[in-house]
PDB file of N, H, CA, C and O in Angstrom:
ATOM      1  N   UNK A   1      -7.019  -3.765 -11.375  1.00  0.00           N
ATOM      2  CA  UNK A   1      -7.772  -3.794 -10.129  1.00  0.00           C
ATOM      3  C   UNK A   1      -8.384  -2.412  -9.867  1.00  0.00           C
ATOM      4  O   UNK A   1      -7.746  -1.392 -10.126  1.00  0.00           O
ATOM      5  N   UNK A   2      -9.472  -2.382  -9.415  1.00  0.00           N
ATOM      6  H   UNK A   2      -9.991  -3.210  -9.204  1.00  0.00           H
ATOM      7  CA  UNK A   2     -10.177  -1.273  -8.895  1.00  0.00           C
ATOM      8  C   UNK A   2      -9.106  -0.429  -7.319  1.00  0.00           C
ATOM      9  O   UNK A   2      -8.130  -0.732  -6.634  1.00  0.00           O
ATOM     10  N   UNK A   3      -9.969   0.566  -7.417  1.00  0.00           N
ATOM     11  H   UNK A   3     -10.762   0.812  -7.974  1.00  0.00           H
ATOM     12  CA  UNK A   3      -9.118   1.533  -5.823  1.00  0.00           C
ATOM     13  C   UNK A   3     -10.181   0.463  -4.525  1.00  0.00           C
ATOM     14  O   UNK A   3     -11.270  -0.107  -4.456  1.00  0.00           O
ATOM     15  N   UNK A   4      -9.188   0.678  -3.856  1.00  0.00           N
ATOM     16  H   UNK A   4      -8.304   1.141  -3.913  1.00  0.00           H
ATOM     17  CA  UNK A   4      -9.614  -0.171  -2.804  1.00  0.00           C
ATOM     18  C   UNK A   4     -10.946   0.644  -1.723  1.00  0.00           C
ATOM     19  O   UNK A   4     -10.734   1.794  -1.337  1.00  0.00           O
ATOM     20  N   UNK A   5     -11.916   0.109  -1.428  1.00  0.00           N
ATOM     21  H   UNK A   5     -12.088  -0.825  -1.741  1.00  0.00           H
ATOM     22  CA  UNK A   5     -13.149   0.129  -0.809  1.00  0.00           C
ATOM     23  C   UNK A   5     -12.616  -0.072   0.944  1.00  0.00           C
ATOM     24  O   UNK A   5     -11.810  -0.845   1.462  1.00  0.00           O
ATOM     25  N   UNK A   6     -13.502   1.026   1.509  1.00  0.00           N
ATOM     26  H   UNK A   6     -14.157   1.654   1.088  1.00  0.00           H
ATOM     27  CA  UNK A   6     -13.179   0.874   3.209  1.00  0.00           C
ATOM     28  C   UNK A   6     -13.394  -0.144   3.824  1.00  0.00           C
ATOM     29  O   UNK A   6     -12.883  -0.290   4.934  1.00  0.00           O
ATOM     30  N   UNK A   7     -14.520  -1.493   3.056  1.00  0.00           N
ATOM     31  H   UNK A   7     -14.936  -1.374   2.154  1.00  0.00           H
ATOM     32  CA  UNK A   7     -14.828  -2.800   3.342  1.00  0.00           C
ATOM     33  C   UNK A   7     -13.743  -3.169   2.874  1.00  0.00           C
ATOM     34  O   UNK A   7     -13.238  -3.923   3.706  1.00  0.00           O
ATOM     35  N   UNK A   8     -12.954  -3.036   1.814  1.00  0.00           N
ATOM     36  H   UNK A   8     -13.364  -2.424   1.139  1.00  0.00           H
ATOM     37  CA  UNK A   8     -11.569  -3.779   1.767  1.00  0.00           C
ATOM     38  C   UNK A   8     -10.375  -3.763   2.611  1.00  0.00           C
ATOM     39  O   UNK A   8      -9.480  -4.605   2.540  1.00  0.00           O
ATOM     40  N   UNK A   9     -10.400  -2.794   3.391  1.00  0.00           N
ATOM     41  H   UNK A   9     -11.127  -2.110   3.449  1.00  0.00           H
ATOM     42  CA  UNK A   9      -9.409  -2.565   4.288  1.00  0.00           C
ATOM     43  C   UNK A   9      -9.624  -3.498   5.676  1.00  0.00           C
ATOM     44  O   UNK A   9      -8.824  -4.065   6.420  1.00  0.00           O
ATOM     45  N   UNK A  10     -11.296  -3.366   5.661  1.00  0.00           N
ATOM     46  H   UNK A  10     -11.946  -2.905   5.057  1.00  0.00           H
ATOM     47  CA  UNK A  10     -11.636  -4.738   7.313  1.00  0.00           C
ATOM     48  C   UNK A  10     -11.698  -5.607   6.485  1.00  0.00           C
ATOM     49  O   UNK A  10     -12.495  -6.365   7.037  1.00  0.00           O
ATOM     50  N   UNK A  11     -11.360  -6.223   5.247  1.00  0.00           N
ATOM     51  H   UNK A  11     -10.712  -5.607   4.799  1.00  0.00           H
ATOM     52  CA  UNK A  11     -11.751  -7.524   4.948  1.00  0.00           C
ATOM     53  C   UNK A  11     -10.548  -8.151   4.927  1.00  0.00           C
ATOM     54  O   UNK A  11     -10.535  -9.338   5.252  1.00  0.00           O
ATOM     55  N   UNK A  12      -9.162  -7.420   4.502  1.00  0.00           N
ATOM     56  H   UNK A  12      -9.173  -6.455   4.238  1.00  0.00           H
ATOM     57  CA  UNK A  12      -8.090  -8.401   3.795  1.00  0.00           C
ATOM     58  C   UNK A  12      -6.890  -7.673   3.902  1.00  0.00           C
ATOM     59  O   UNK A  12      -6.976  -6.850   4.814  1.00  0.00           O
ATOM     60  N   UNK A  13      -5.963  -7.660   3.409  1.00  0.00           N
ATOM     61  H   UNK A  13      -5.894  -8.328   2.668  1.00  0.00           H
ATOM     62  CA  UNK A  13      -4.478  -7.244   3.125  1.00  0.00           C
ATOM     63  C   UNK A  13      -4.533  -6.685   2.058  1.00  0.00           C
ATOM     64  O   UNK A  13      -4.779  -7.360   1.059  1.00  0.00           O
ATOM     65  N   UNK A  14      -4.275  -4.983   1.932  1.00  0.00           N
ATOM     66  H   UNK A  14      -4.075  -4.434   2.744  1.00  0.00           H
ATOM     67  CA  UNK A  14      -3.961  -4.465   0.460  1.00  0.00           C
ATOM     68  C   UNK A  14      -2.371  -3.839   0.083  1.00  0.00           C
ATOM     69  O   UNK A  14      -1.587  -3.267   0.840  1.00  0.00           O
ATOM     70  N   UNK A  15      -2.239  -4.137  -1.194  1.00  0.00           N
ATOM     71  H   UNK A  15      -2.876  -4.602  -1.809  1.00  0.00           H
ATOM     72  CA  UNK A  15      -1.227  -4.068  -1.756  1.00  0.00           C
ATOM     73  C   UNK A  15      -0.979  -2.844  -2.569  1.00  0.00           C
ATOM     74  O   UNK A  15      -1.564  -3.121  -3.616  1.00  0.00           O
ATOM     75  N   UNK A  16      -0.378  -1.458  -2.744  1.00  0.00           N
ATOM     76  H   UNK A  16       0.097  -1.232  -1.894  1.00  0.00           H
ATOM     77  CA  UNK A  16      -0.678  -0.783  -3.852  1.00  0.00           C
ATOM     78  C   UNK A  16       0.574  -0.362  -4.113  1.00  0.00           C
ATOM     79  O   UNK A  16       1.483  -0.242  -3.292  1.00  0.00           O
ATOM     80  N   UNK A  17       0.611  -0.115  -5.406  1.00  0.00           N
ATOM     81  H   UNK A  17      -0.128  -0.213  -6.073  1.00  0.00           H
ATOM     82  CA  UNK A  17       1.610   0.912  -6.431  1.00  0.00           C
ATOM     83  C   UNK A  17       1.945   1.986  -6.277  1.00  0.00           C
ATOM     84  O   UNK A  17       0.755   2.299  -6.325  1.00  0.00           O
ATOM     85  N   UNK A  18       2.439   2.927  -6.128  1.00  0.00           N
ATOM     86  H   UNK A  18       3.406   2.673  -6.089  1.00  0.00           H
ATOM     87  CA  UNK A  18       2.201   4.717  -6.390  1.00  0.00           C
ATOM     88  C   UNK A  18       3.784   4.680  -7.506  1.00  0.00           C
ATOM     89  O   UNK A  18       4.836   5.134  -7.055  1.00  0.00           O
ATOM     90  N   UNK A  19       3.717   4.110  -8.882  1.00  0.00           N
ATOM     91  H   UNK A  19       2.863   3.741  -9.249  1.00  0.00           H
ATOM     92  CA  UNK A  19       4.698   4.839  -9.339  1.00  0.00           C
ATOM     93  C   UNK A  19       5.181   6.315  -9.446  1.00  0.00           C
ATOM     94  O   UNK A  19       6.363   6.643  -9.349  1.00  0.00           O
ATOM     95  N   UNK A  20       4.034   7.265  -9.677  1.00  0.00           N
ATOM     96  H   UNK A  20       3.073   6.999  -9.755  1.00  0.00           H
ATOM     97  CA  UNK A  20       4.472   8.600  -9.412  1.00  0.00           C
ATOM     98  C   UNK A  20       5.720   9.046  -8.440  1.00  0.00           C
ATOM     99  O   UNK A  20       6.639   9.855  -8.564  1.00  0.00           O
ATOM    100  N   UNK A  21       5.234   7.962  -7.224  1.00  0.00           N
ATOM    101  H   UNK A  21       4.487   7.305  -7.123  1.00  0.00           H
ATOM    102  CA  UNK A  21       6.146   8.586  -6.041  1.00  0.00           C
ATOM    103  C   UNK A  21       7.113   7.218  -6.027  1.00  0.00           C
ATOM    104  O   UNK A  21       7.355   6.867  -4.872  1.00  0.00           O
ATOM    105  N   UNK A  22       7.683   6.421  -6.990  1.00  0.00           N
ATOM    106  H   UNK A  22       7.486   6.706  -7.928  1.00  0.00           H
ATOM    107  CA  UNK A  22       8.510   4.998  -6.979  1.00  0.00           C
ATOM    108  C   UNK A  22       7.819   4.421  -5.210  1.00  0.00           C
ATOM    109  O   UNK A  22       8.642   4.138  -4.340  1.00  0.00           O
ATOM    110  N   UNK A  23       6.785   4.354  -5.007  1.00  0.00           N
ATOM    111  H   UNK A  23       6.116   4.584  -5.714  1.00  0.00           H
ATOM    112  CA  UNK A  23       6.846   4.030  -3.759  1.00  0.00           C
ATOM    113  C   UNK A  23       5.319   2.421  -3.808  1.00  0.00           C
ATOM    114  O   UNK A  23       4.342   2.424  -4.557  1.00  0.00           O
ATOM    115  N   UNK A  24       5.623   1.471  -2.915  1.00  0.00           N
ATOM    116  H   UNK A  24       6.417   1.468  -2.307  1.00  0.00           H
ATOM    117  CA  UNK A  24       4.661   0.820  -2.725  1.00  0.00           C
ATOM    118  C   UNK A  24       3.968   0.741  -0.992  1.00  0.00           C
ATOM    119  O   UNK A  24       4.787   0.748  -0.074  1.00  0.00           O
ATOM    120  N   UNK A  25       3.041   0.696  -0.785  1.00  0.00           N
ATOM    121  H   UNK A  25       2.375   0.690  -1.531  1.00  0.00           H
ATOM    122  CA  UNK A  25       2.440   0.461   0.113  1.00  0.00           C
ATOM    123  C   UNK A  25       1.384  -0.883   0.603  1.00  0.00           C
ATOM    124  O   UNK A  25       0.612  -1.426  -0.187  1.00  0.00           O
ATOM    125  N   UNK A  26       1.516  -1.241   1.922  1.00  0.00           N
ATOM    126  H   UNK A  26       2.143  -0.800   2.564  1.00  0.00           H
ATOM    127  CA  UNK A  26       1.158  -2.473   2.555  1.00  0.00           C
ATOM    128  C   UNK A  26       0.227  -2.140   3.435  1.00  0.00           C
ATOM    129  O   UNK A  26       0.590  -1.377   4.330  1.00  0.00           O
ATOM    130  N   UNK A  27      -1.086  -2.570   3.427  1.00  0.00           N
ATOM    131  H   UNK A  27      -1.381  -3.190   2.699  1.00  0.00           H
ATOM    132  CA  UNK A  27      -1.930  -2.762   4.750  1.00  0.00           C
ATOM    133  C   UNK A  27      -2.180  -4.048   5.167  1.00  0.00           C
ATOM    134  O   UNK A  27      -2.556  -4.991   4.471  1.00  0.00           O
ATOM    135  N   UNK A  28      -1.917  -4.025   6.501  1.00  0.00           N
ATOM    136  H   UNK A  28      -1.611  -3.259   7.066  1.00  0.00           H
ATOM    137  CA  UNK A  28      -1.854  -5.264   7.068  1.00  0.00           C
ATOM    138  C   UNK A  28      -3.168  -5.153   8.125  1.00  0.00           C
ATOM    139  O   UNK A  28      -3.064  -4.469   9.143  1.00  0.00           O
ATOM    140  N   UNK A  29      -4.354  -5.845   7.817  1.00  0.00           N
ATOM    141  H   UNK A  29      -4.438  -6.401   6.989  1.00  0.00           H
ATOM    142  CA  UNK A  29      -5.213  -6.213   8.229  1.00  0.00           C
ATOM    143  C   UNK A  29      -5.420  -6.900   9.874  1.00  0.00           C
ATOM    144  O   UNK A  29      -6.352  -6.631  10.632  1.00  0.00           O
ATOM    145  N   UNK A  30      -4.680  -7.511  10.053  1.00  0.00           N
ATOM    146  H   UNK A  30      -3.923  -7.729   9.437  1.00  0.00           H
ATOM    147  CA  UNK A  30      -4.411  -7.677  11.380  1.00  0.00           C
ATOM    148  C   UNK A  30      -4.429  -7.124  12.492  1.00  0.00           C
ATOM    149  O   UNK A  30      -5.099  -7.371  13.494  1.00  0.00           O
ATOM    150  N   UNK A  31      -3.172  -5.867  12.155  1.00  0.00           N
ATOM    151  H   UNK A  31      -2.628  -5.667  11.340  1.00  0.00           H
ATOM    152  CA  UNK A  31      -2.550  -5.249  12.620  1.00  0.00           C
ATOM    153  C   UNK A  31      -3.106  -4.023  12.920  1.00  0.00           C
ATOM    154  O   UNK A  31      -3.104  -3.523  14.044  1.00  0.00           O
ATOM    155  N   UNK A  32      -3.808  -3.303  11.457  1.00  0.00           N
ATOM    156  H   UNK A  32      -3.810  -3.710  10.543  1.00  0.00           H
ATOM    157  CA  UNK A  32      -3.966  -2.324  10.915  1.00  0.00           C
ATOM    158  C   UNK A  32      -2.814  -1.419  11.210  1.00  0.00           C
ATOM    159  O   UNK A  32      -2.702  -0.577  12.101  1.00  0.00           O
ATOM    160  N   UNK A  33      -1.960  -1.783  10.244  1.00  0.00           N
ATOM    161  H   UNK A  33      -2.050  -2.466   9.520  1.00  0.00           H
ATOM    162  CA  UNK A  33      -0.643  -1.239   9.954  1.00  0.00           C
ATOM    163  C   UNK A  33      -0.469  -0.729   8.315  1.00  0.00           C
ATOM    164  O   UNK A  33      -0.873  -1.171   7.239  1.00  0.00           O
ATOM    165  N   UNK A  34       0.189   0.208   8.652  1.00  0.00           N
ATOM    166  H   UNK A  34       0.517   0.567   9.526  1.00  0.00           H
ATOM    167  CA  UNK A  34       0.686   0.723   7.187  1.00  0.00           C
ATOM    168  C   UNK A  34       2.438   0.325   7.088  1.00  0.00           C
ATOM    169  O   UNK A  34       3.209   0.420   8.042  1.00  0.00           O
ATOM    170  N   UNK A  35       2.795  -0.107   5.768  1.00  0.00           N
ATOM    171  H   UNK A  35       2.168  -0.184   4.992  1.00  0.00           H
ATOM    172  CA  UNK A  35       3.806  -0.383   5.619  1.00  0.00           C
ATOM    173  C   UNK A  35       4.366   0.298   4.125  1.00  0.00           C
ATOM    174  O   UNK A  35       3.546   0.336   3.208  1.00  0.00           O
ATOM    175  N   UNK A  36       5.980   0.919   3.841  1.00  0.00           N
ATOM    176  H   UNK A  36       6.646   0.888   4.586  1.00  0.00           H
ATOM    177  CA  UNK A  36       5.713   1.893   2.429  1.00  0.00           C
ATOM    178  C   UNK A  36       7.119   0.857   2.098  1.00  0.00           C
ATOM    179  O   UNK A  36       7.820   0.273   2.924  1.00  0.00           O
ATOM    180  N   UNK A  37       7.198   0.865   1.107  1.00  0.00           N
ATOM    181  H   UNK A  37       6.629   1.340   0.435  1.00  0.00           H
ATOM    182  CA  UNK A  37       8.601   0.509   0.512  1.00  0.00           C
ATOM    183  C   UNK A  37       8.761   1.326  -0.887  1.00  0.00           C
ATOM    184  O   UNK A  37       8.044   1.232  -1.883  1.00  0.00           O
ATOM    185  N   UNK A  38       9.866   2.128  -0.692  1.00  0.00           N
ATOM    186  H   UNK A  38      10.449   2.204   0.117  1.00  0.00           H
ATOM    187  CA  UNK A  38       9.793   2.919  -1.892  1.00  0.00           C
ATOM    188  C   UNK A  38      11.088   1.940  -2.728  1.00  0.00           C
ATOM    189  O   UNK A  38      12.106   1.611  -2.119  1.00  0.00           O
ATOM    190  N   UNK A  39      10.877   1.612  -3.993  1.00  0.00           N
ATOM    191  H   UNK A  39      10.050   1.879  -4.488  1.00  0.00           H
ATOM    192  CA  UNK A  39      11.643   0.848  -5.333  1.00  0.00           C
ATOM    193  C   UNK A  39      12.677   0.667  -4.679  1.00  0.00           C
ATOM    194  O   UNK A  39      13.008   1.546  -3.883  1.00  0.00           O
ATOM    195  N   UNK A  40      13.357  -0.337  -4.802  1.00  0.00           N
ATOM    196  H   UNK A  40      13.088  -1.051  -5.448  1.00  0.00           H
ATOM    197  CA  UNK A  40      14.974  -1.096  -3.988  1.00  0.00           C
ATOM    198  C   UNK A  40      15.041  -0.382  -2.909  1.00  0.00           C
ATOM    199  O   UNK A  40      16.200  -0.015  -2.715  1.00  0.00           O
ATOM    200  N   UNK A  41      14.286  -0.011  -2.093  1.00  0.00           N
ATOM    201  H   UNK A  41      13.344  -0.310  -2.250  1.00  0.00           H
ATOM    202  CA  UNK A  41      14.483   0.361  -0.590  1.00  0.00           C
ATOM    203  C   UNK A  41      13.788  -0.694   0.591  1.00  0.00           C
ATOM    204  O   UNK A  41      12.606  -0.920   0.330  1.00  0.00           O
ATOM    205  N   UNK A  42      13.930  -0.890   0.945  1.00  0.00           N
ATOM    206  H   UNK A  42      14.890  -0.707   1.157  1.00  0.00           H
ATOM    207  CA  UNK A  42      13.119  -1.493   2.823  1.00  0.00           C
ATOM    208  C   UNK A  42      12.367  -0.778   3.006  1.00  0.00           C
ATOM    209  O   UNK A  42      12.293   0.429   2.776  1.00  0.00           O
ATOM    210  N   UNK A  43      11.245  -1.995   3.777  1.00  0.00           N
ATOM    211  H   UNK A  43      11.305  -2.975   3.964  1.00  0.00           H
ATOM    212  CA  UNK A  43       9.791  -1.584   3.947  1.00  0.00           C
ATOM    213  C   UNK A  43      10.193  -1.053   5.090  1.00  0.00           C
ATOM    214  O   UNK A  43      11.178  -1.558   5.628  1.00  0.00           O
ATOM    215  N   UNK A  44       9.474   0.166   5.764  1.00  0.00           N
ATOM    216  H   UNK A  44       8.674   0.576   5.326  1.00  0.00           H
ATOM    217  CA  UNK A  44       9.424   0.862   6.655  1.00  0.00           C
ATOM    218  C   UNK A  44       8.131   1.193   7.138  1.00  0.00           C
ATOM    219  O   UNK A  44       7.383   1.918   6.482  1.00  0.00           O
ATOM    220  N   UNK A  45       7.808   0.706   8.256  1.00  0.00           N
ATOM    221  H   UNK A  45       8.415   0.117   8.789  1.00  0.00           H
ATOM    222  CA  UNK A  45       5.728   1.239   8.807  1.00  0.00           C
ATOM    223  C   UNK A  45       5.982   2.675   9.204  1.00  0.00           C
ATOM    224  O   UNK A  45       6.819   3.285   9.871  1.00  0.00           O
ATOM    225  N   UNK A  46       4.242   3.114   8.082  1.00  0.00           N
ATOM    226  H   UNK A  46       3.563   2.618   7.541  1.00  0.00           H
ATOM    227  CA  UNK A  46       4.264   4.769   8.578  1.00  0.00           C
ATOM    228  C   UNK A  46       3.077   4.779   9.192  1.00  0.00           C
ATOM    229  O   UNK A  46       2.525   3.843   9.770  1.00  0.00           O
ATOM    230  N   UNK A  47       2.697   5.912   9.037  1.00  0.00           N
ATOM    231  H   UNK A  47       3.146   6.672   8.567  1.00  0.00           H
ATOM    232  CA  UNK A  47       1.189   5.993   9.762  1.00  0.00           C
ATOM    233  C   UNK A  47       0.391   5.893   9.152  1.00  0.00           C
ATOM    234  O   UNK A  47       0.579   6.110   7.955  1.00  0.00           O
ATOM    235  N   UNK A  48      -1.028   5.490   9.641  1.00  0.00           N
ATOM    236  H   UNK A  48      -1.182   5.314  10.613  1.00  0.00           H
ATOM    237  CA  UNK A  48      -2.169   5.794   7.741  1.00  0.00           C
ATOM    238  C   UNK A  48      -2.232   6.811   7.967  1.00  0.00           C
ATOM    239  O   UNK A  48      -3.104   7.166   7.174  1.00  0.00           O
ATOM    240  N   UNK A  49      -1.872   7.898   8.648  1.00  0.00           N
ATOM    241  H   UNK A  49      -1.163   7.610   9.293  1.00  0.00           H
ATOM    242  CA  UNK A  49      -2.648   8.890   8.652  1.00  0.00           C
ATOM    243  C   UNK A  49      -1.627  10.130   7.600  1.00  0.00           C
ATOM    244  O   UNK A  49      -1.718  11.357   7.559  1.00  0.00           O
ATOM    245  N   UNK A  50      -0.786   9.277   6.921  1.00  0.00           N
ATOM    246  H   UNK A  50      -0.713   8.280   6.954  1.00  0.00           H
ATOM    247  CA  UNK A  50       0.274   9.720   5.536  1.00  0.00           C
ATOM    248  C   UNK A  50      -0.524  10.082   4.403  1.00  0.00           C
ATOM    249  O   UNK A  50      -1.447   9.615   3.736  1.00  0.00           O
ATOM    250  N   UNK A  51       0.243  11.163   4.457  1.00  0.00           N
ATOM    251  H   UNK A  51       0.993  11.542   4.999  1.00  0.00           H
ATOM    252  CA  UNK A  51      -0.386  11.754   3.101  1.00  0.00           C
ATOM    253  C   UNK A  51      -0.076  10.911   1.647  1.00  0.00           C
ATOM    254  O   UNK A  51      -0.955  10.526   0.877  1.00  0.00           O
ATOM    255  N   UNK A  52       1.388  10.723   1.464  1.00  0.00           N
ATOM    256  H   UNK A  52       2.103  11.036   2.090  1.00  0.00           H
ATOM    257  CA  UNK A  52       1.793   9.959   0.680  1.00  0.00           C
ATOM    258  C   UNK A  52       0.532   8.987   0.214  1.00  0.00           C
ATOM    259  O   UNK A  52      -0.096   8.920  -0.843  1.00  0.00           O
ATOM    260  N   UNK A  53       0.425   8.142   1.681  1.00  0.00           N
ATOM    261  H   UNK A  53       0.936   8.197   2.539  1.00  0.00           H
ATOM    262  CA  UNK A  53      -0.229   6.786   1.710  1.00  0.00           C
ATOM    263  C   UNK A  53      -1.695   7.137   1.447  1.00  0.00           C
ATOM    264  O   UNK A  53      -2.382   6.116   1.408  1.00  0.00           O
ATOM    265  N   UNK A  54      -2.201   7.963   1.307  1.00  0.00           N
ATOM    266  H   UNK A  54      -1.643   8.792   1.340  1.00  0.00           H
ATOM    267  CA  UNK A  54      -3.314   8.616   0.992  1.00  0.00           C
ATOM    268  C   UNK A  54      -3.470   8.822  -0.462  1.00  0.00           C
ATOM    269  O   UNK A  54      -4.344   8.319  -1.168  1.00  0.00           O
ATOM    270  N   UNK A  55      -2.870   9.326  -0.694  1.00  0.00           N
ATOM    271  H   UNK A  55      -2.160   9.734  -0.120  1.00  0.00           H
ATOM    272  CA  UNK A  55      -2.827   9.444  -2.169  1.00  0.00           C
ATOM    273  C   UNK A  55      -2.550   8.311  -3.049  1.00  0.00           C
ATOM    274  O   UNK A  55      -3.012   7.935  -4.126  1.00  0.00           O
ATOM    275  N   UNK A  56      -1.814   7.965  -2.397  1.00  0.00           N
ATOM    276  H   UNK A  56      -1.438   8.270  -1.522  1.00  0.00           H
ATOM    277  CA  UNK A  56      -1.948   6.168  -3.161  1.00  0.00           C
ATOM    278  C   UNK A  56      -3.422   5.193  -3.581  1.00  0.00           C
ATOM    279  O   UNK A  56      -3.851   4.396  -4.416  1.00  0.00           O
ATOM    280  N   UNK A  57      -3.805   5.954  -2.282  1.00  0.00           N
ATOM    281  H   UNK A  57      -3.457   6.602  -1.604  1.00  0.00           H
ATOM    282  CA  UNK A  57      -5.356   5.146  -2.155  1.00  0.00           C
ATOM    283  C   UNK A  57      -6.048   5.494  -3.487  1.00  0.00           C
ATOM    284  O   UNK A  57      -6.538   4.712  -4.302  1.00  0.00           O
ATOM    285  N   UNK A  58      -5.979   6.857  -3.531  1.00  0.00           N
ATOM    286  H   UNK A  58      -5.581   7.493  -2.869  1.00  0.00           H
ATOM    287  CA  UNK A  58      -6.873   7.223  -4.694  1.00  0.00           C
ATOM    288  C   UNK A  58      -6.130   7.437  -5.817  1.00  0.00           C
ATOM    289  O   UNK A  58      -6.789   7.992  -6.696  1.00  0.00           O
ATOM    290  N   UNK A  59      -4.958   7.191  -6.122  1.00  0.00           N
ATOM    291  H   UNK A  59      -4.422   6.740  -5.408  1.00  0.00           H
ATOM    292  CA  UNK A  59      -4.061   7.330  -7.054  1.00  0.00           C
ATOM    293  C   UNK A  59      -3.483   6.040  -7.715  1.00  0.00           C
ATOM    294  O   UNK A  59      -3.463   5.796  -8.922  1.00  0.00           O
ATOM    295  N   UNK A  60      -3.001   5.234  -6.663  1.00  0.00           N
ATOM    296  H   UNK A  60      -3.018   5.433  -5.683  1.00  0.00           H
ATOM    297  CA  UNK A  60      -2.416   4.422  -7.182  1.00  0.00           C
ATOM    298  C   UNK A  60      -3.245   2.917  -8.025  1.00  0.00           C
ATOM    299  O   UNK A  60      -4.377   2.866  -8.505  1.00  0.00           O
ATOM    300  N   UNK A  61      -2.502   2.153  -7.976  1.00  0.00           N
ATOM    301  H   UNK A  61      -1.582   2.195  -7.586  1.00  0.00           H
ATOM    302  CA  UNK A  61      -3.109   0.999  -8.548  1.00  0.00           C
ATOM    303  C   UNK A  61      -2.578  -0.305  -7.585  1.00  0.00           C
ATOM    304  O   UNK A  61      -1.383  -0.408  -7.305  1.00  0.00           O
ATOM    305  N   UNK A  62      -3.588  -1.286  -7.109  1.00  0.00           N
ATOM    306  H   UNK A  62      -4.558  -1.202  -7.337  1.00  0.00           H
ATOM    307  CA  UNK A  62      -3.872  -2.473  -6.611  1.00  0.00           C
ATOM    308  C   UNK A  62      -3.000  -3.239  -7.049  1.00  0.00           C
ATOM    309  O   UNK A  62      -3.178  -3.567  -8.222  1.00  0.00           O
ATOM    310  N   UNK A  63      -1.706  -3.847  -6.319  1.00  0.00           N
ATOM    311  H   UNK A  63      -1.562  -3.580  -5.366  1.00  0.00           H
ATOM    312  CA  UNK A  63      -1.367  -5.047  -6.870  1.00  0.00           C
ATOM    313  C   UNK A  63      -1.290  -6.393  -5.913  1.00  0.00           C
ATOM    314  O   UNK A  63      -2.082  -6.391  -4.971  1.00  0.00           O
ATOM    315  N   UNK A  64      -0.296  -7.713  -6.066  1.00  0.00           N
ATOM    316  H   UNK A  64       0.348  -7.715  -6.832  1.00  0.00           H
ATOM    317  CA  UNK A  64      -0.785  -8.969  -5.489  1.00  0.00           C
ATOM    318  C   UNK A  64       0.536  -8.338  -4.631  1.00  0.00           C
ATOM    319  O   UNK A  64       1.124  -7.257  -4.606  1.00  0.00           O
ATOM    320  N   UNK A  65       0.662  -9.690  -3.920  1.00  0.00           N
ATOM    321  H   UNK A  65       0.184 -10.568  -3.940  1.00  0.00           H
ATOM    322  CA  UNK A  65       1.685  -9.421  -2.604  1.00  0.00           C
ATOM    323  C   UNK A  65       2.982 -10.122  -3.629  1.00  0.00           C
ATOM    324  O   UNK A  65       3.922  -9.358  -3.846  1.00  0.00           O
ATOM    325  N   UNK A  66       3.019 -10.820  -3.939  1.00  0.00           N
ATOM    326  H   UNK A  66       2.255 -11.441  -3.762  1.00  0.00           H
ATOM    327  CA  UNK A  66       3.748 -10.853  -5.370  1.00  0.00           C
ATOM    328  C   UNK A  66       4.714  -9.566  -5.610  1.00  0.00           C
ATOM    329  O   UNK A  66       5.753  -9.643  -4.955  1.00  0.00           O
ATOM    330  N   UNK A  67       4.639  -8.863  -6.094  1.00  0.00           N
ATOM    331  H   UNK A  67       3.795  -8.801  -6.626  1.00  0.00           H
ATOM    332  CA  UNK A  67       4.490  -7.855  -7.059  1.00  0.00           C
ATOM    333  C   UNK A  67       5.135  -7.056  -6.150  1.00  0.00           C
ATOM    334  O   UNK A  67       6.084  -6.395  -6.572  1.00  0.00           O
ATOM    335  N   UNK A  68       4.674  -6.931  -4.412  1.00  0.00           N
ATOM    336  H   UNK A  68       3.904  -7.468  -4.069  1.00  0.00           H
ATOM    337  CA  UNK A  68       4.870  -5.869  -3.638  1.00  0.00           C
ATOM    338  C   UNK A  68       5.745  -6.275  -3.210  1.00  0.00           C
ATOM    339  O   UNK A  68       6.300  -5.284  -2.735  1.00  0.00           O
ATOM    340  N   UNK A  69       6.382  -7.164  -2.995  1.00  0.00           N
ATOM    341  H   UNK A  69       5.931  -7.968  -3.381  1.00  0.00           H
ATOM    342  CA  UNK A  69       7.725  -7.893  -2.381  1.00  0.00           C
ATOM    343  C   UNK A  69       8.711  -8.558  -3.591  1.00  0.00           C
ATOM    344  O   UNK A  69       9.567  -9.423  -3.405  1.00  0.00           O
ATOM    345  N   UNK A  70       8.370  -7.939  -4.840  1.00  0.00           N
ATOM    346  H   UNK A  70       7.675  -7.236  -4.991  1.00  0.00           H
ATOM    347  CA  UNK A  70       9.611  -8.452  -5.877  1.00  0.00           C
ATOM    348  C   UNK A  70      10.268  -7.392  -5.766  1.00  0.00           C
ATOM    349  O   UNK A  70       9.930  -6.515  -4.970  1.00  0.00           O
ATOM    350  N   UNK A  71      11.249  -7.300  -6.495  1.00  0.00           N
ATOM    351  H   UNK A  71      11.523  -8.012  -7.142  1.00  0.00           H
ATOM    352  CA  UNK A  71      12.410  -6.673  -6.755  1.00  0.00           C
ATOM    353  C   UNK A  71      13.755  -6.725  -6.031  1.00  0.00           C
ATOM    354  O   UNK A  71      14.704  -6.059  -6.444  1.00  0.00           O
TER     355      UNK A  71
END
């Protein structure tokens, strides 16, 4: 999957990776909420205005909601 587009953020729900940091991240479209779950931990909402969660954007990689809620 491509890095996610600022039209993707008003369009839908994104899902991303940051293995670097074992961490995944949730935007919830609705809401406009940020949500992080770092590897066998609980999701916890941060702010977007996270650096972490920032770097994900341009770092990480796109996955399904699948993927973001296994383990």
């Amino acid at each position: 999957m491509t890095f996610p587009t600022p039209e993707d953020f008003r369009k839908r729900d994104i899902y991303i990776d940051y293995p670097y940091e074992h961490a995944m991240f949730r935007w919830e479209k609705e809401t406009e909420s940020v949500y992080t779950r770092f590897y066998g931990k609980r999701e916890v909402e941060i702010d977007h205005t996270s650096n972490l969660f920032n770097e994900a954007i341009s770092a990480g990689e796109q996955i399904t909601r699948d993927d973001y809620f296994r383990d």
